[in-house]
N, CA, C and O atoms as CSV, one atom per row, in Angstrom:
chain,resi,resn,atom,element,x,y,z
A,1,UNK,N,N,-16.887,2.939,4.485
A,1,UNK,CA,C,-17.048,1.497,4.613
A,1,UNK,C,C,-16.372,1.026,5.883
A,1,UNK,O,O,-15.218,1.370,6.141
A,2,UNK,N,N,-17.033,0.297,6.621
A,2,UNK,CA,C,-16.624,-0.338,7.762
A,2,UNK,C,C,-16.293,-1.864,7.690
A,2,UNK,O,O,-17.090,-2.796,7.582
A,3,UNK,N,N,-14.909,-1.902,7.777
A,3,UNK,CA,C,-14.232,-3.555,7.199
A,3,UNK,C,C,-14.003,-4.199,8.793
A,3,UNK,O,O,-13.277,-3.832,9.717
A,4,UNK,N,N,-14.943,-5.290,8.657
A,4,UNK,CA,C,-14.902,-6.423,9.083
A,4,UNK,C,C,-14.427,-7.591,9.363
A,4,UNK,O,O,-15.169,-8.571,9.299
A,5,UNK,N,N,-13.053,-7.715,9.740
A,5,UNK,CA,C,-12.404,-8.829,8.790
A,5,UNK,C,C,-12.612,-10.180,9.699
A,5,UNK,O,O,-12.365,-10.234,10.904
A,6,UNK,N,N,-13.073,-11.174,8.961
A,6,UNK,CA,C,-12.969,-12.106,9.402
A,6,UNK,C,C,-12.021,-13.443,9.454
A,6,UNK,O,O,-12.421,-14.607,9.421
A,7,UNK,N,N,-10.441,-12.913,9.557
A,7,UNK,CA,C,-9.568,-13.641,8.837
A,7,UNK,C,C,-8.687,-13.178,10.013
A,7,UNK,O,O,-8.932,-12.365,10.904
A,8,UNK,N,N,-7.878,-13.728,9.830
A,8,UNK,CA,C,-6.322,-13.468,11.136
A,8,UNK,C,C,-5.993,-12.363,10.872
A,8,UNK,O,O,-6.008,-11.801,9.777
A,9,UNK,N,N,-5.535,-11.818,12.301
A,9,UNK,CA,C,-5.005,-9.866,11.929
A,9,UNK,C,C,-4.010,-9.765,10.386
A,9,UNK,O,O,-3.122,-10.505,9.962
A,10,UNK,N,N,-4.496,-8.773,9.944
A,10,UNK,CA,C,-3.106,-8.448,9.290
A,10,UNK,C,C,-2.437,-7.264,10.095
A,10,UNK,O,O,-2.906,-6.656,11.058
A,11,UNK,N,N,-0.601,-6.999,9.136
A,11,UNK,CA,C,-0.626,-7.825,8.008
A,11,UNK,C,C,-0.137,-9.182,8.127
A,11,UNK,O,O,0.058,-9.786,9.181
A,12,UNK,N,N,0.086,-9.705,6.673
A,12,UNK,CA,C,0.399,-11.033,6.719
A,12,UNK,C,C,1.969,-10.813,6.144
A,12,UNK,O,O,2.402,-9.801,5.593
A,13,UNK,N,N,2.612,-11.922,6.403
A,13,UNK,CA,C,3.980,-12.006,5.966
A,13,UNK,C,C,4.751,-13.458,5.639
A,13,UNK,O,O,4.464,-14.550,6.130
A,14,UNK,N,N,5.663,-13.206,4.805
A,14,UNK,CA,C,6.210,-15.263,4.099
A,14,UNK,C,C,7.279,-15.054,5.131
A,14,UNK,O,O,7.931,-14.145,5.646
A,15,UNK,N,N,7.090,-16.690,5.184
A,15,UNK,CA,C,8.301,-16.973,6.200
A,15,UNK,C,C,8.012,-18.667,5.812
A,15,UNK,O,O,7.190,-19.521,6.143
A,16,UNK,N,N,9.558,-18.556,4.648
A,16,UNK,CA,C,9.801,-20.044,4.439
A,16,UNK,C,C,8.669,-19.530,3.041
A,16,UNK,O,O,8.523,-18.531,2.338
A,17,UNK,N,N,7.837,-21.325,3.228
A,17,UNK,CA,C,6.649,-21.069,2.081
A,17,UNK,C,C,5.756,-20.798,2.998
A,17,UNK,O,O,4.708,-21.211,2.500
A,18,UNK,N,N,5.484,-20.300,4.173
A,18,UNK,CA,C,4.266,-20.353,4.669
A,18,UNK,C,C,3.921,-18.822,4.721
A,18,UNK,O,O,4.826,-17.988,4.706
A,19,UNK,N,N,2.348,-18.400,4.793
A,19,UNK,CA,C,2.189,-17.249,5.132
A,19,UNK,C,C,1.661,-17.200,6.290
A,19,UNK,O,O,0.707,-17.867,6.690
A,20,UNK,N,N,2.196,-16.501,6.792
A,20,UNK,CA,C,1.932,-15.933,8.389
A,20,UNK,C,C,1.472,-14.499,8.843
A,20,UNK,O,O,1.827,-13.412,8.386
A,21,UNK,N,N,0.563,-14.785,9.890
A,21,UNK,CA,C,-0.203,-13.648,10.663
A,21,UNK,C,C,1.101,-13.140,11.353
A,21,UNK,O,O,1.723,-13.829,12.161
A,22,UNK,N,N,1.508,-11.741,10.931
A,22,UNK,CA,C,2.334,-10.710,11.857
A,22,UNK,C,C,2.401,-10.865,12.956
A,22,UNK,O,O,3.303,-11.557,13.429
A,23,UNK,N,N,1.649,-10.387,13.572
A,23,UNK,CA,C,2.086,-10.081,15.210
A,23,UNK,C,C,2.107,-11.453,15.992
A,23,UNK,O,O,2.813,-11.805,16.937
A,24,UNK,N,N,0.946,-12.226,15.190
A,24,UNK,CA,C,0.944,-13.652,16.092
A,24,UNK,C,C,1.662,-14.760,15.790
A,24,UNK,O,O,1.471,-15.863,16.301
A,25,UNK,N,N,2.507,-14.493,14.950
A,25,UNK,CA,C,3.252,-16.144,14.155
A,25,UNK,C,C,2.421,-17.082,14.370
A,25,UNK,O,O,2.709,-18.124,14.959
A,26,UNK,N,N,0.861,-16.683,13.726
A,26,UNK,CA,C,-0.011,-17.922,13.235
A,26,UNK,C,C,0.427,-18.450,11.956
A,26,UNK,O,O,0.898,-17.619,11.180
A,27,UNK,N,N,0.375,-19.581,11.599
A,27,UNK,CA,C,0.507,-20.098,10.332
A,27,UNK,C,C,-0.805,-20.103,9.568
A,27,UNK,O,O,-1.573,-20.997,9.923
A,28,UNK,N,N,-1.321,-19.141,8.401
A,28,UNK,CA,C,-2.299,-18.934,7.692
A,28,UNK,C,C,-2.308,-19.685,6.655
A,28,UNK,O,O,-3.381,-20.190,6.325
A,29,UNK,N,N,-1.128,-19.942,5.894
A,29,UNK,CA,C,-1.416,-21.163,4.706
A,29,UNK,C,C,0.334,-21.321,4.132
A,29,UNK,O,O,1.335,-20.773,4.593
A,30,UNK,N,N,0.248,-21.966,3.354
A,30,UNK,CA,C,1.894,-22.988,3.040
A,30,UNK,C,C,1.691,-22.895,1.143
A,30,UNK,O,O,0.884,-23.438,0.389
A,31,UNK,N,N,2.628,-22.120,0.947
A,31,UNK,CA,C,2.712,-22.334,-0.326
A,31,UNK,C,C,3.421,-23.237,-1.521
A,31,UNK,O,O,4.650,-23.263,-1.452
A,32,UNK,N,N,2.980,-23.781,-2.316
A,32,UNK,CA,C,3.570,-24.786,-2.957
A,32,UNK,C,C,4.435,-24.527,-4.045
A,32,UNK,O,O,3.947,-23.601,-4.693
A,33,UNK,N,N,5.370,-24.875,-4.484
A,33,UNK,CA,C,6.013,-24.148,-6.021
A,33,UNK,C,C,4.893,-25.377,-7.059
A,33,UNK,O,O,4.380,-26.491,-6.950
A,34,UNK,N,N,4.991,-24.343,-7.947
A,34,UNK,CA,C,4.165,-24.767,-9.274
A,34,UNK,C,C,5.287,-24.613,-10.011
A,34,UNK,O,O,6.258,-23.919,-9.709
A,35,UNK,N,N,5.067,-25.595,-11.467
A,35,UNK,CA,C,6.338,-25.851,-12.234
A,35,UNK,C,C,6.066,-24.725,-13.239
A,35,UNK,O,O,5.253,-24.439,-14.117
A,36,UNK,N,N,7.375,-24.144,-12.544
A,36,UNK,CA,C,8.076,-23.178,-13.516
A,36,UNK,C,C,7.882,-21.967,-12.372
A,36,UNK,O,O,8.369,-20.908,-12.767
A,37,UNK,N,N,7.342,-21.902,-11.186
A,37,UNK,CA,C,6.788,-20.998,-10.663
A,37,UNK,C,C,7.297,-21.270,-9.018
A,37,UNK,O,O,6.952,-22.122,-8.199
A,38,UNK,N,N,8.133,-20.300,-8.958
A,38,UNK,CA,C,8.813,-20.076,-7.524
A,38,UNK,C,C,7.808,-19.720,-6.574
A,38,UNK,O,O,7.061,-18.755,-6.731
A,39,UNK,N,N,7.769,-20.799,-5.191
A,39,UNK,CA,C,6.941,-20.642,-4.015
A,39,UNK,C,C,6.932,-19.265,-3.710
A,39,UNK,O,O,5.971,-18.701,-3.187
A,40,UNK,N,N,8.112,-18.654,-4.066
A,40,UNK,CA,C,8.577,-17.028,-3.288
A,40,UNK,C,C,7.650,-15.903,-3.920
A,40,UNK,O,O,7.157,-14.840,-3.543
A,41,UNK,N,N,7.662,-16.547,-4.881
A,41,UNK,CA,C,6.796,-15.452,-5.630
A,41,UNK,C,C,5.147,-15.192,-5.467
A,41,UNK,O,O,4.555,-14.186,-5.077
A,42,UNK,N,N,4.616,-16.539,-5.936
A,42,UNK,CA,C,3.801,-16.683,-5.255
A,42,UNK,C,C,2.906,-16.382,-3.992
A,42,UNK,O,O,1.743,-15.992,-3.887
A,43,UNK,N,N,3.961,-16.737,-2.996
A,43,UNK,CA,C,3.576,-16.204,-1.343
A,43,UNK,C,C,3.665,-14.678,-1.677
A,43,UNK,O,O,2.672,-13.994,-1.433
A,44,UNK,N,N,4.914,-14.017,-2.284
A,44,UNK,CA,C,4.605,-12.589,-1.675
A,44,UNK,C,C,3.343,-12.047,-2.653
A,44,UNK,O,O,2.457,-11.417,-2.076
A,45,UNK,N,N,3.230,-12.237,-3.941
A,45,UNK,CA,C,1.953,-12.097,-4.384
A,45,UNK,C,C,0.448,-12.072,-3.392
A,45,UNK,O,O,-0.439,-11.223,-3.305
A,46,UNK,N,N,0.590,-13.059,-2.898
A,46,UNK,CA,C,-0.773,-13.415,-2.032
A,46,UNK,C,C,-0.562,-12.132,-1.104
A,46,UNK,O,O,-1.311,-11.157,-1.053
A,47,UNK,N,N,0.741,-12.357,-0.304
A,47,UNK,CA,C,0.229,-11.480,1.095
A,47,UNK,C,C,0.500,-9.876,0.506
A,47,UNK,O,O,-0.006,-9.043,1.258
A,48,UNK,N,N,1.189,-9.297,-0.671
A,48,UNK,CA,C,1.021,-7.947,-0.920
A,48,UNK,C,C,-0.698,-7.708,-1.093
A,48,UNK,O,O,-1.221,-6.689,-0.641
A,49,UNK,N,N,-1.662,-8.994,-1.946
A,49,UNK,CA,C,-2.791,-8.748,-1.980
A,49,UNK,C,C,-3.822,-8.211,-0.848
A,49,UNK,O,O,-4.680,-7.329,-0.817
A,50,UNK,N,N,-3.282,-9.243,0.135
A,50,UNK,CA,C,-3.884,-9.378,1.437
A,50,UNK,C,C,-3.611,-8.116,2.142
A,50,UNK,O,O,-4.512,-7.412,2.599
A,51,UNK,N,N,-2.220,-7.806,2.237
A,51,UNK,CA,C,-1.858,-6.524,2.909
A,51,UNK,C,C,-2.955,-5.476,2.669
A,51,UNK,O,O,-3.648,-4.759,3.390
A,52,UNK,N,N,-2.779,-5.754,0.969
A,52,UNK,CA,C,-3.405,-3.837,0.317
A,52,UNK,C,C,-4.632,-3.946,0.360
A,52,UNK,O,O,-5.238,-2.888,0.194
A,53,UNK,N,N,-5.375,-5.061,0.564
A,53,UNK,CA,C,-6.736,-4.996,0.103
A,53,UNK,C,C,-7.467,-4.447,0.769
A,53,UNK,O,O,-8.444,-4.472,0.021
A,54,UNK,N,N,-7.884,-3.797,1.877
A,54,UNK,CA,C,-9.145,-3.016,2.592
A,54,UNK,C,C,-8.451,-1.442,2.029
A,54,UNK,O,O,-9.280,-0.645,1.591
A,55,UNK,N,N,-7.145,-1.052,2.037
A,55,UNK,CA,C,-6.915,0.353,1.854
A,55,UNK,C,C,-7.276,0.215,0.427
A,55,UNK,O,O,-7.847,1.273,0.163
A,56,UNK,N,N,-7.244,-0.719,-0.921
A,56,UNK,CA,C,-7.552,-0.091,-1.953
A,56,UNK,C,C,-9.056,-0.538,-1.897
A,56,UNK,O,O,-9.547,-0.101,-2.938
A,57,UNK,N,N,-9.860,-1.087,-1.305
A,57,UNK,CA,C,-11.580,-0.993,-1.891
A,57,UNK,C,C,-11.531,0.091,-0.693
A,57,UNK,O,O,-12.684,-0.313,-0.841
A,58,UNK,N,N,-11.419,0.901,0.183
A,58,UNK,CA,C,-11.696,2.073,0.524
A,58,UNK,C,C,-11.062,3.100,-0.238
A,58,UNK,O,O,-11.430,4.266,-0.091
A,59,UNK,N,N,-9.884,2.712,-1.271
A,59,UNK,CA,C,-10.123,3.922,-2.133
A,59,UNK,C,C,-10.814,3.809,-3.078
A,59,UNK,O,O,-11.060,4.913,-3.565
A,60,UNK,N,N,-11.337,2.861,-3.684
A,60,UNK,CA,C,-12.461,2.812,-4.793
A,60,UNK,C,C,-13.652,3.254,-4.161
A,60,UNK,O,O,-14.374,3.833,-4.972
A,61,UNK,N,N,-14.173,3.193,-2.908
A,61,UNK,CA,C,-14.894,3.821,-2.252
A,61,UNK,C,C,-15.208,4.896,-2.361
A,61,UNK,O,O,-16.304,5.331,-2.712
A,62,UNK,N,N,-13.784,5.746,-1.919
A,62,UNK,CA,C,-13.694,7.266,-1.915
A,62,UNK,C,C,-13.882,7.936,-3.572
A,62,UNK,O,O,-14.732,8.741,-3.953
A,63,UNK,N,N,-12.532,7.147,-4.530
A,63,UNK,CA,C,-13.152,7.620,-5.798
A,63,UNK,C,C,-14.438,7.518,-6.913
A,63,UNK,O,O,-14.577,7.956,-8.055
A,64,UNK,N,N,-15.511,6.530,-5.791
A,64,UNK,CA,C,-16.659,6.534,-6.501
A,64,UNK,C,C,-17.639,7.127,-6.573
A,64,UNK,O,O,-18.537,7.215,-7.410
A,65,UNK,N,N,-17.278,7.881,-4.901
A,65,UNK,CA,C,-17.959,9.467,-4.790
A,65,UNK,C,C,-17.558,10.468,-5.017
A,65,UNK,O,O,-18.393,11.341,-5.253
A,66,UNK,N,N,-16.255,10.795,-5.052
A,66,UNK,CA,C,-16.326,11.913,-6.237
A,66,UNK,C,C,-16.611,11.914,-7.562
A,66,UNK,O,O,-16.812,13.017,-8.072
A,67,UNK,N,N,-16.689,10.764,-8.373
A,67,UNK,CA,C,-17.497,10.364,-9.481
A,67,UNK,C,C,-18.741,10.650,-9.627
A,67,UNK,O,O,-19.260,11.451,-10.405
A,68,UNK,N,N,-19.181,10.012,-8.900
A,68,UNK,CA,C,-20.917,10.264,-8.265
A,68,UNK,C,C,-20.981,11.754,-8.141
A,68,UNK,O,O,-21.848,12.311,-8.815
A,69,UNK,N,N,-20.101,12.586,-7.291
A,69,UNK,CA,C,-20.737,14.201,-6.941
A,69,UNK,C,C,-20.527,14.847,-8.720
A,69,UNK,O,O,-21.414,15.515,-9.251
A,70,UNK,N,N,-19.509,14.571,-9.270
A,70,UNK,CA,C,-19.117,15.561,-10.650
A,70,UNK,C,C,-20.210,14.865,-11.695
A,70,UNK,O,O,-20.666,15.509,-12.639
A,71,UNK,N,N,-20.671,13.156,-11.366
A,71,UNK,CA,C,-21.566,13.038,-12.319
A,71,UNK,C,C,-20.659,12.942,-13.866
A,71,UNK,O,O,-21.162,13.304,-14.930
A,72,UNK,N,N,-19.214,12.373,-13.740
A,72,UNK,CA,C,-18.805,12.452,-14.697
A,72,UNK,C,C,-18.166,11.225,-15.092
A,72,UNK,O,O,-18.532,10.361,-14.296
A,73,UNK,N,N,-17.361,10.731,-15.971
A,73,UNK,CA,C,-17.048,9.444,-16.377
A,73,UNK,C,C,-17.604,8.453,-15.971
A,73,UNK,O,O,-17.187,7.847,-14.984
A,74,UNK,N,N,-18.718,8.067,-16.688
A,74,UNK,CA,C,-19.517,6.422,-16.257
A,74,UNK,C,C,-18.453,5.504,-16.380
A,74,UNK,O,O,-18.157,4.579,-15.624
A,75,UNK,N,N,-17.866,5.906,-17.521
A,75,UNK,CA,C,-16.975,4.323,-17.375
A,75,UNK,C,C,-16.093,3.828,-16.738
A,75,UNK,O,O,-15.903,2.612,-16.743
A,76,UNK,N,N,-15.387,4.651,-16.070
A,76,UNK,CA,C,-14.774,4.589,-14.667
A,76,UNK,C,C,-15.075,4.272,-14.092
A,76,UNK,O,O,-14.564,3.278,-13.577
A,77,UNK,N,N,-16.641,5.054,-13.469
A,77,UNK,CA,C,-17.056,4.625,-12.564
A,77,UNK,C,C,-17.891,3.294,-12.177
A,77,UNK,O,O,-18.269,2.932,-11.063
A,78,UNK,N,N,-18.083,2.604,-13.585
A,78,UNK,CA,C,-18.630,1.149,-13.599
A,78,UNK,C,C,-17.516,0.364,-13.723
A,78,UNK,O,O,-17.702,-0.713,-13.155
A,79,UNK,N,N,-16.386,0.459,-14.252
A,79,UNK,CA,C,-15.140,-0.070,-14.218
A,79,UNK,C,C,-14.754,0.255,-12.628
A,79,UNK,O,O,-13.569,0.493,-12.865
A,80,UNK,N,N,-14.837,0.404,-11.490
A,80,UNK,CA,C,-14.674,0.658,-9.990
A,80,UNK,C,C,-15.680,0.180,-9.157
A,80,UNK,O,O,-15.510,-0.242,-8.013
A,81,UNK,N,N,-16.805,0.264,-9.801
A,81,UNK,CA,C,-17.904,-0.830,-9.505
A,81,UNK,C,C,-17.636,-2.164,-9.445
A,81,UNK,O,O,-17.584,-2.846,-8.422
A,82,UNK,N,N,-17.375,-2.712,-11.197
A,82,UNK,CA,C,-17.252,-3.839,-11.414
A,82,UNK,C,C,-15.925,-4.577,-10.571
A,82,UNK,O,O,-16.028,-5.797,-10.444
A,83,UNK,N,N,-14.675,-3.917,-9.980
A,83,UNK,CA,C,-13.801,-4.033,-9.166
A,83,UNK,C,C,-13.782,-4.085,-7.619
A,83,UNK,O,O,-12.841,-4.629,-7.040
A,84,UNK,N,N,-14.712,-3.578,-7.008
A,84,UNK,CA,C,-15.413,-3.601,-6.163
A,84,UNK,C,C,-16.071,-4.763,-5.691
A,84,UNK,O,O,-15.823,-5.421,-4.681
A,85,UNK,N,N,-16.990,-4.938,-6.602
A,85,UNK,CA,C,-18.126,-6.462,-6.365
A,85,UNK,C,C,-16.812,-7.231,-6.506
A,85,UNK,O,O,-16.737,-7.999,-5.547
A,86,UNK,N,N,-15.835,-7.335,-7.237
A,86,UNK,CA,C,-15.128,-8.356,-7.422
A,86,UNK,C,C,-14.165,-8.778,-6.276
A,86,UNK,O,O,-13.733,-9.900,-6.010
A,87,UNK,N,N,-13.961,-7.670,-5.711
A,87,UNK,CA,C,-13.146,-7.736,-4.460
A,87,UNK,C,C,-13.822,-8.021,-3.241
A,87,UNK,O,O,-13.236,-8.657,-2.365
A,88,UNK,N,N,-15.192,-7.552,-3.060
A,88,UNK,CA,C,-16.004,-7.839,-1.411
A,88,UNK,C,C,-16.945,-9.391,-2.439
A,88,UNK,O,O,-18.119,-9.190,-2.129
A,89,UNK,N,N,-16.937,-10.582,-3.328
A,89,UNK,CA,C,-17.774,-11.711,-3.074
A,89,UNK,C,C,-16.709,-12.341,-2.353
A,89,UNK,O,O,-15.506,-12.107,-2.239
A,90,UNK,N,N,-17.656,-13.388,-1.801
A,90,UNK,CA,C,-17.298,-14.410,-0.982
A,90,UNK,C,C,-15.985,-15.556,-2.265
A,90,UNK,O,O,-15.915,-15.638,-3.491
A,91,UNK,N,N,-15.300,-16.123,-1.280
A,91,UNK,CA,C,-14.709,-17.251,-2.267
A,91,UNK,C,C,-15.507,-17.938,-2.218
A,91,UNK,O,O,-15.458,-18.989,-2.856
């Protein structure tokens, strides 16, 4: 799979509540605390997502063809499917 990104380099990183583009100290978005729910947490939630996300749908990638070659566990392999589509729709 060849990732495309159309979003500010990663990775991304918190600084304050805001999340920020690495190398460029762009400001990408500002996080709010929700009651009961620390801004801190929040932000690093988002950008660990952001970080990991092209290395893990290229490993669902990779483990969907060795699925595919052994021809073995469907349900895995539609459970990696269904994770997949869920990760490359649009917001």
């Amino acid at each position: 799979m060849e990732n495309k990104p159309k979003h500010s380099e990663l990775p991304y990183r918190v600084e304050g509540q805001n999340i920020v583009a690495h190398e460029a100290n762009i400001g990408i978005a500002r996080v709010y605390r929700n009651i009961g729910q620390p801004y801190k947490a929040n932000a690093a939630f988002l950008v660990r997502a952001a970080n990991s996300h092209y290395g893990l749908v290229d490993s669902i990638y990779a483990a969907m063809e060795i699925l595919e070659m052994d021809n073995k566990n469907n349900a895995l392999l539609d459970q990696l499917q269904a994770a997949l589509a869920e990760a490359e729709k649009e917001a």
